[in-house]
The first five atom37 places (N, CA, C, CB, O) and aatype in JSON, in Angstrom:
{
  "aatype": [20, 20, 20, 20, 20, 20, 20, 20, 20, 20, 20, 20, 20, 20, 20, 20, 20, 20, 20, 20, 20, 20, 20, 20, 20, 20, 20, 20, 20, 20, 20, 20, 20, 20, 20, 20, 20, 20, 20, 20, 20, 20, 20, 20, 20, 20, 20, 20, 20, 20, 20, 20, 20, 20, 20, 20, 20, 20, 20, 20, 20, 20, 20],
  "atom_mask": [
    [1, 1, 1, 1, 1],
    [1, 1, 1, 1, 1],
    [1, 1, 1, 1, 1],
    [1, 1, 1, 1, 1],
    [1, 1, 1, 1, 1],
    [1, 1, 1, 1, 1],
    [1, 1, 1, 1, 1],
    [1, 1, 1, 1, 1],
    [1, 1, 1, 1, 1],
    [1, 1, 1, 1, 1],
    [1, 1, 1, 1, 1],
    [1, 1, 1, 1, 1],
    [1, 1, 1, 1, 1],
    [1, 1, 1, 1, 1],
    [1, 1, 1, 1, 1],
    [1, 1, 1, 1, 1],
    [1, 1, 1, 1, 1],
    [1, 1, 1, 1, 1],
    [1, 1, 1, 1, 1],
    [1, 1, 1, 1, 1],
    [1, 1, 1, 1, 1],
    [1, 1, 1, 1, 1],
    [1, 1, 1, 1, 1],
    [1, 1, 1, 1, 1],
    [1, 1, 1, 1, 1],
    [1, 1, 1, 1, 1],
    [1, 1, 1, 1, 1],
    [1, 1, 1, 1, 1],
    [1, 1, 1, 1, 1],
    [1, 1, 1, 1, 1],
    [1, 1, 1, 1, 1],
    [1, 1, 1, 1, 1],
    [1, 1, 1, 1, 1],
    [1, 1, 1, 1, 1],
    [1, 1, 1, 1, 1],
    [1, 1, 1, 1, 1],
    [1, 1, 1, 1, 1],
    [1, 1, 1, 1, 1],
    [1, 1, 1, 1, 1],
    [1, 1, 1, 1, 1],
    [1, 1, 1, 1, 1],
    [1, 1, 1, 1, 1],
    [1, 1, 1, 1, 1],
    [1, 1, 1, 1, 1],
    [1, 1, 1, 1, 1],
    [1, 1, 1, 1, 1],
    [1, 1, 1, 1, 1],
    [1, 1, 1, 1, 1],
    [1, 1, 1, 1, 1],
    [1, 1, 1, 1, 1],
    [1, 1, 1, 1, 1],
    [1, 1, 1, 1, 1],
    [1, 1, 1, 1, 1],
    [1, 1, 1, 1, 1],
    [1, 1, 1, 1, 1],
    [1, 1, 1, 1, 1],
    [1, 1, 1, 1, 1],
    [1, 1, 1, 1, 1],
    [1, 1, 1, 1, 1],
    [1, 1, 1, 1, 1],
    [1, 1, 1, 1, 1],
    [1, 1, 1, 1, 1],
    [1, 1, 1, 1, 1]
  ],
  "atom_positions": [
    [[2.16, 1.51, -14.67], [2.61, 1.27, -13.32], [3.44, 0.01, -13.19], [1.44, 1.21, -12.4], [4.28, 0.08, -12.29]],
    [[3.41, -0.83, -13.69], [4.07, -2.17, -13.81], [5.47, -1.64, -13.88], [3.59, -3.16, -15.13], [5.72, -0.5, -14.29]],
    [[6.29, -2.41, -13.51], [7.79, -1.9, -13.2], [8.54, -2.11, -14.55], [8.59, -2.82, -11.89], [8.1, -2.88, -15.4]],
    [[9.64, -1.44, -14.71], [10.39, -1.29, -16.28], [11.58, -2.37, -16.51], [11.19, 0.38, -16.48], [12.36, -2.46, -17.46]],
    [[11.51, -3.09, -15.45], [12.59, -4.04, -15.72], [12.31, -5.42, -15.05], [13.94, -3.45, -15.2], [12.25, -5.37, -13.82]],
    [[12.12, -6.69, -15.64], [11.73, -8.09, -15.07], [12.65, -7.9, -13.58], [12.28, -9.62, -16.25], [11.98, -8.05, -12.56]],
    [[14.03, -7.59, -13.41], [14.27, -7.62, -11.7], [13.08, -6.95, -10.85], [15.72, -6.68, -11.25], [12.45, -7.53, -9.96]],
    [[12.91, -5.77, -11.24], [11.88, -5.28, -10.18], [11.15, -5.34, -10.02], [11.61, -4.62, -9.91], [10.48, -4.42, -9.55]],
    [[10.62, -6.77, -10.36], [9.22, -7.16, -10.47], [8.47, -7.99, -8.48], [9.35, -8.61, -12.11], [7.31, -8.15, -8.1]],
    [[9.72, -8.26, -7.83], [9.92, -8.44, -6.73], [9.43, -7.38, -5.42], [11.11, -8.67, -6.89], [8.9, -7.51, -4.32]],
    [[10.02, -6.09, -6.38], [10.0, -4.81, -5.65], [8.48, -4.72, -4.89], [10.29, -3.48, -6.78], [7.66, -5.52, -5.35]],
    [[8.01, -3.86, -3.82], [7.42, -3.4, -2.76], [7.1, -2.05, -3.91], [8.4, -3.29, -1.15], [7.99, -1.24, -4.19]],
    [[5.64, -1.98, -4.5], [5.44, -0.33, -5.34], [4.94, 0.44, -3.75], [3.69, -0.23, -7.07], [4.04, 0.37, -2.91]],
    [[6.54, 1.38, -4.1], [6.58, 2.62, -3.32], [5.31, 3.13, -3.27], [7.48, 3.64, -3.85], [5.03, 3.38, -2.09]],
    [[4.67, 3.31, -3.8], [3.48, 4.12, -4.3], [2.31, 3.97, -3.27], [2.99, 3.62, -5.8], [1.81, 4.95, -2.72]],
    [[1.88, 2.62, -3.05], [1.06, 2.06, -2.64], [1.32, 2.75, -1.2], [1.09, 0.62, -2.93], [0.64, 3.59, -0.59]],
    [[3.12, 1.79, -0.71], [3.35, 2.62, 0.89], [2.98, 3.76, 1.02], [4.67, 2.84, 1.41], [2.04, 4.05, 1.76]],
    [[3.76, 4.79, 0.2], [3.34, 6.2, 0.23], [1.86, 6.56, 0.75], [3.47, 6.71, -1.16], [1.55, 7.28, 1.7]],
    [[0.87, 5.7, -0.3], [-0.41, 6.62, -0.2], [-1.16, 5.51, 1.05], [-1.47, 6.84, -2.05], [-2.31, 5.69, 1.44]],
    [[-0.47, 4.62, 1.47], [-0.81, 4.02, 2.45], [-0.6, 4.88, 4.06], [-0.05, 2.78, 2.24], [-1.3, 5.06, 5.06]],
    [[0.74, 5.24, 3.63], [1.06, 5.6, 5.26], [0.39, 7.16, 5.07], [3.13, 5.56, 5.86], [0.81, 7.71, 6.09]],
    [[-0.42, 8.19, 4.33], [-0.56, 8.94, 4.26], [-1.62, 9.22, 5.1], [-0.45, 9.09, 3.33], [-1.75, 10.17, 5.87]],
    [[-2.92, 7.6, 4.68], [-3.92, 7.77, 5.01], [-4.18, 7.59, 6.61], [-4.55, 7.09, 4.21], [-5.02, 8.01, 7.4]],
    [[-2.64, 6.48, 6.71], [-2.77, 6.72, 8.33], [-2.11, 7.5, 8.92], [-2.53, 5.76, 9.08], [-1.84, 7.3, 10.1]],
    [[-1.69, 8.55, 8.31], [-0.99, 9.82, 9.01], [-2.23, 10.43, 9.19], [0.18, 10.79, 8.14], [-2.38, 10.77, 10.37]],
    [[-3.65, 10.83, 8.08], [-4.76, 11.91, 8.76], [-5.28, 11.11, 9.79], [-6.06, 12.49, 7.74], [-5.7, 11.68, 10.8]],
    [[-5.35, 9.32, 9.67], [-6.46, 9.26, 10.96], [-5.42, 9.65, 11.72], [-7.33, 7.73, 11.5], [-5.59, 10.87, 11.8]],
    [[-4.22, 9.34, 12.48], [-3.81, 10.12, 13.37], [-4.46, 11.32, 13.85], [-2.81, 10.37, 13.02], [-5.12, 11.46, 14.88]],
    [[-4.16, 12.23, 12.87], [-4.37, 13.86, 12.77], [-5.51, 14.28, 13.49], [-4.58, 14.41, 11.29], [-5.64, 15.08, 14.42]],
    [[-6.68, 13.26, 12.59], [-8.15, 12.85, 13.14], [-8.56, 13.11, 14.7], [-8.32, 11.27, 12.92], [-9.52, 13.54, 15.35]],
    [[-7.12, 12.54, 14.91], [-7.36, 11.83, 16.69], [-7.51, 10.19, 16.86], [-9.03, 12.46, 17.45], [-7.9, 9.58, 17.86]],
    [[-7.12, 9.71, 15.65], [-7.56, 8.6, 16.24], [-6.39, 7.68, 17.02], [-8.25, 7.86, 15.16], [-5.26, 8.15, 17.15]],
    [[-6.68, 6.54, 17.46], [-5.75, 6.3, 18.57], [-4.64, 5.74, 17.99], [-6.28, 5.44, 19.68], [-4.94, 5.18, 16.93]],
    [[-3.3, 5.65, 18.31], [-1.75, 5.35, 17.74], [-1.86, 3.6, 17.48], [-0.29, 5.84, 19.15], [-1.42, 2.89, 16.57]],
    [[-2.5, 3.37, 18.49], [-2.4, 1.52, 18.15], [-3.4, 1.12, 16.99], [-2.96, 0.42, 19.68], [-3.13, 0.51, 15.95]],
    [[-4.35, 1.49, 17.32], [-5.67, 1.52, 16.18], [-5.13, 1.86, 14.85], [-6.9, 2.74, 16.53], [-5.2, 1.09, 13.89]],
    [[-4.59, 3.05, 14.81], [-4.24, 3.14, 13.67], [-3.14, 2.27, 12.92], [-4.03, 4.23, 13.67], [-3.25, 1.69, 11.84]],
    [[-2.16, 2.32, 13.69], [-0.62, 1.34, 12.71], [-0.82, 0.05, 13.58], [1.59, 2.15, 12.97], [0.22, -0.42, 14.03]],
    [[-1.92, -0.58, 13.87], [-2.28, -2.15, 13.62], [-1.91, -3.24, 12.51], [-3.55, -2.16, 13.51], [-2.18, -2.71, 11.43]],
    [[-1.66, -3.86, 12.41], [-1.46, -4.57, 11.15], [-2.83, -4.97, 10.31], [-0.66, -5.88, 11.51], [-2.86, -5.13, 9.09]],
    [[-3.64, -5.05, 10.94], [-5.19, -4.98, 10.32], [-5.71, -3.5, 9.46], [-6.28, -5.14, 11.75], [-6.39, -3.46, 8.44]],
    [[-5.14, -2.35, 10.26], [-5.64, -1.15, 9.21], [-4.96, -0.93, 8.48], [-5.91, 0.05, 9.54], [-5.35, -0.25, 7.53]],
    [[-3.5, -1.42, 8.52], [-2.3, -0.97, 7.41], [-3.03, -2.09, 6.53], [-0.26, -1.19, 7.85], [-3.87, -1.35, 6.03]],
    [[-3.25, -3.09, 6.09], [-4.35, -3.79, 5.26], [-5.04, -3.32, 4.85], [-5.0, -4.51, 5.6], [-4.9, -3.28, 3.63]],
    [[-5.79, -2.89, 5.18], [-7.67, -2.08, 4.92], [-6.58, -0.84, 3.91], [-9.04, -1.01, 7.2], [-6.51, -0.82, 2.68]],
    [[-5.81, 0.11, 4.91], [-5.63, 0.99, 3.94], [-4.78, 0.37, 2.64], [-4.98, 2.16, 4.59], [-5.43, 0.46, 1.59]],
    [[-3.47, -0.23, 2.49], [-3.32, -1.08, 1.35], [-4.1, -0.98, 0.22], [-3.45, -2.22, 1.7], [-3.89, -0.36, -0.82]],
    [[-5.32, -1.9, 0.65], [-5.78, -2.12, -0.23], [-6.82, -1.21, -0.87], [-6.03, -3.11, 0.01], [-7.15, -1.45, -2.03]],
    [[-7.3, -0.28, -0.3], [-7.75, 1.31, -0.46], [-6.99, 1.71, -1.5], [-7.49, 2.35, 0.8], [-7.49, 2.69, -2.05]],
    [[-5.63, 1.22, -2.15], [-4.64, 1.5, -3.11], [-4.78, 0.73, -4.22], [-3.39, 1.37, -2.63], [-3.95, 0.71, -5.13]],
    [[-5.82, 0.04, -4.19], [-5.82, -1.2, -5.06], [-4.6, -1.57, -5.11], [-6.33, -1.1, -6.41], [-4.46, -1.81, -6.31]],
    [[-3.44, -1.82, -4.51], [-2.11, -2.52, -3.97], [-2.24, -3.98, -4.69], [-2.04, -2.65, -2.09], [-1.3, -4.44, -5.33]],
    [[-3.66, -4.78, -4.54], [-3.82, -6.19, -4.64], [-4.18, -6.35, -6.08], [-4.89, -6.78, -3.66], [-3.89, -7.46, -6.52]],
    [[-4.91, -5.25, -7.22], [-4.89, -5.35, -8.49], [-3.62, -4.99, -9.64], [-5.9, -4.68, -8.66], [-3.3, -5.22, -10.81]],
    [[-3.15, -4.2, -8.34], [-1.58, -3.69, -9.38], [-0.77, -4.59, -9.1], [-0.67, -2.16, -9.05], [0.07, -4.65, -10.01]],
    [[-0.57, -5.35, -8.3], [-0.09, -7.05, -8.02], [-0.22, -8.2, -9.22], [-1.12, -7.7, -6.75], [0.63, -8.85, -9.83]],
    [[-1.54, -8.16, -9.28], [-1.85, -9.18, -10.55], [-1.49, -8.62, -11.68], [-3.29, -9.59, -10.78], [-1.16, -9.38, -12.6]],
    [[-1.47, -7.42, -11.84], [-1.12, -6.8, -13.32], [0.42, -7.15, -13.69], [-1.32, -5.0, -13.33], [0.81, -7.51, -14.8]],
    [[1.43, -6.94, -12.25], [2.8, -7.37, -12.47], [2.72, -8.88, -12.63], [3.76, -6.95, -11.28], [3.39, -9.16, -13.63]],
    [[2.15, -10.08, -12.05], [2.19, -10.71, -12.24], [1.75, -11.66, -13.26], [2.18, -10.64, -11.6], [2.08, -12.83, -13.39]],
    [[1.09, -11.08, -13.82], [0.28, -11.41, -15.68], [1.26, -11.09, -16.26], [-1.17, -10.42, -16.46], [1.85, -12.01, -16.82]],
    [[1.88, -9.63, -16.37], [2.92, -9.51, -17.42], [4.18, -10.35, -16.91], [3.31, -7.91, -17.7], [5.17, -10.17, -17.61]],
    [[4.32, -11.07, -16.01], [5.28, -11.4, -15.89], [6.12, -12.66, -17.14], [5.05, -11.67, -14.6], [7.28, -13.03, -16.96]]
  ]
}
């Protein structure tokens, strides 16, 4: 997962967004409420539901 080239080591892993905004697409779905959900506090919680914050250190060790 670590990126293939020292520039993109900067980069935002797509990946993480992806499976981030996914999870707050079902609570939507759920019913749950529009503010609740895309808060800046649950986009966090889910984040890191991605381990987002260990694939971080991994780029940044190999760096």
């Amino acid at each position: 997962l670590s990126p293939q080239q020292a520039r993109r080591r900067h980069e935002f892993p797509m990946q993480h967004v992806a499976k981030a905004t996914e999870s707050v697409l079902f609570q939507l779905a759920r019913g749950m409420d529009w503010d609740e959900a895309t808060c800046y506090e649950n986009w966090l919680r889910e984040l890191a539901k991605t381990n987002f914050s260990d694939h971080m250190r991994i780029i940044v060790a190999g760096s």
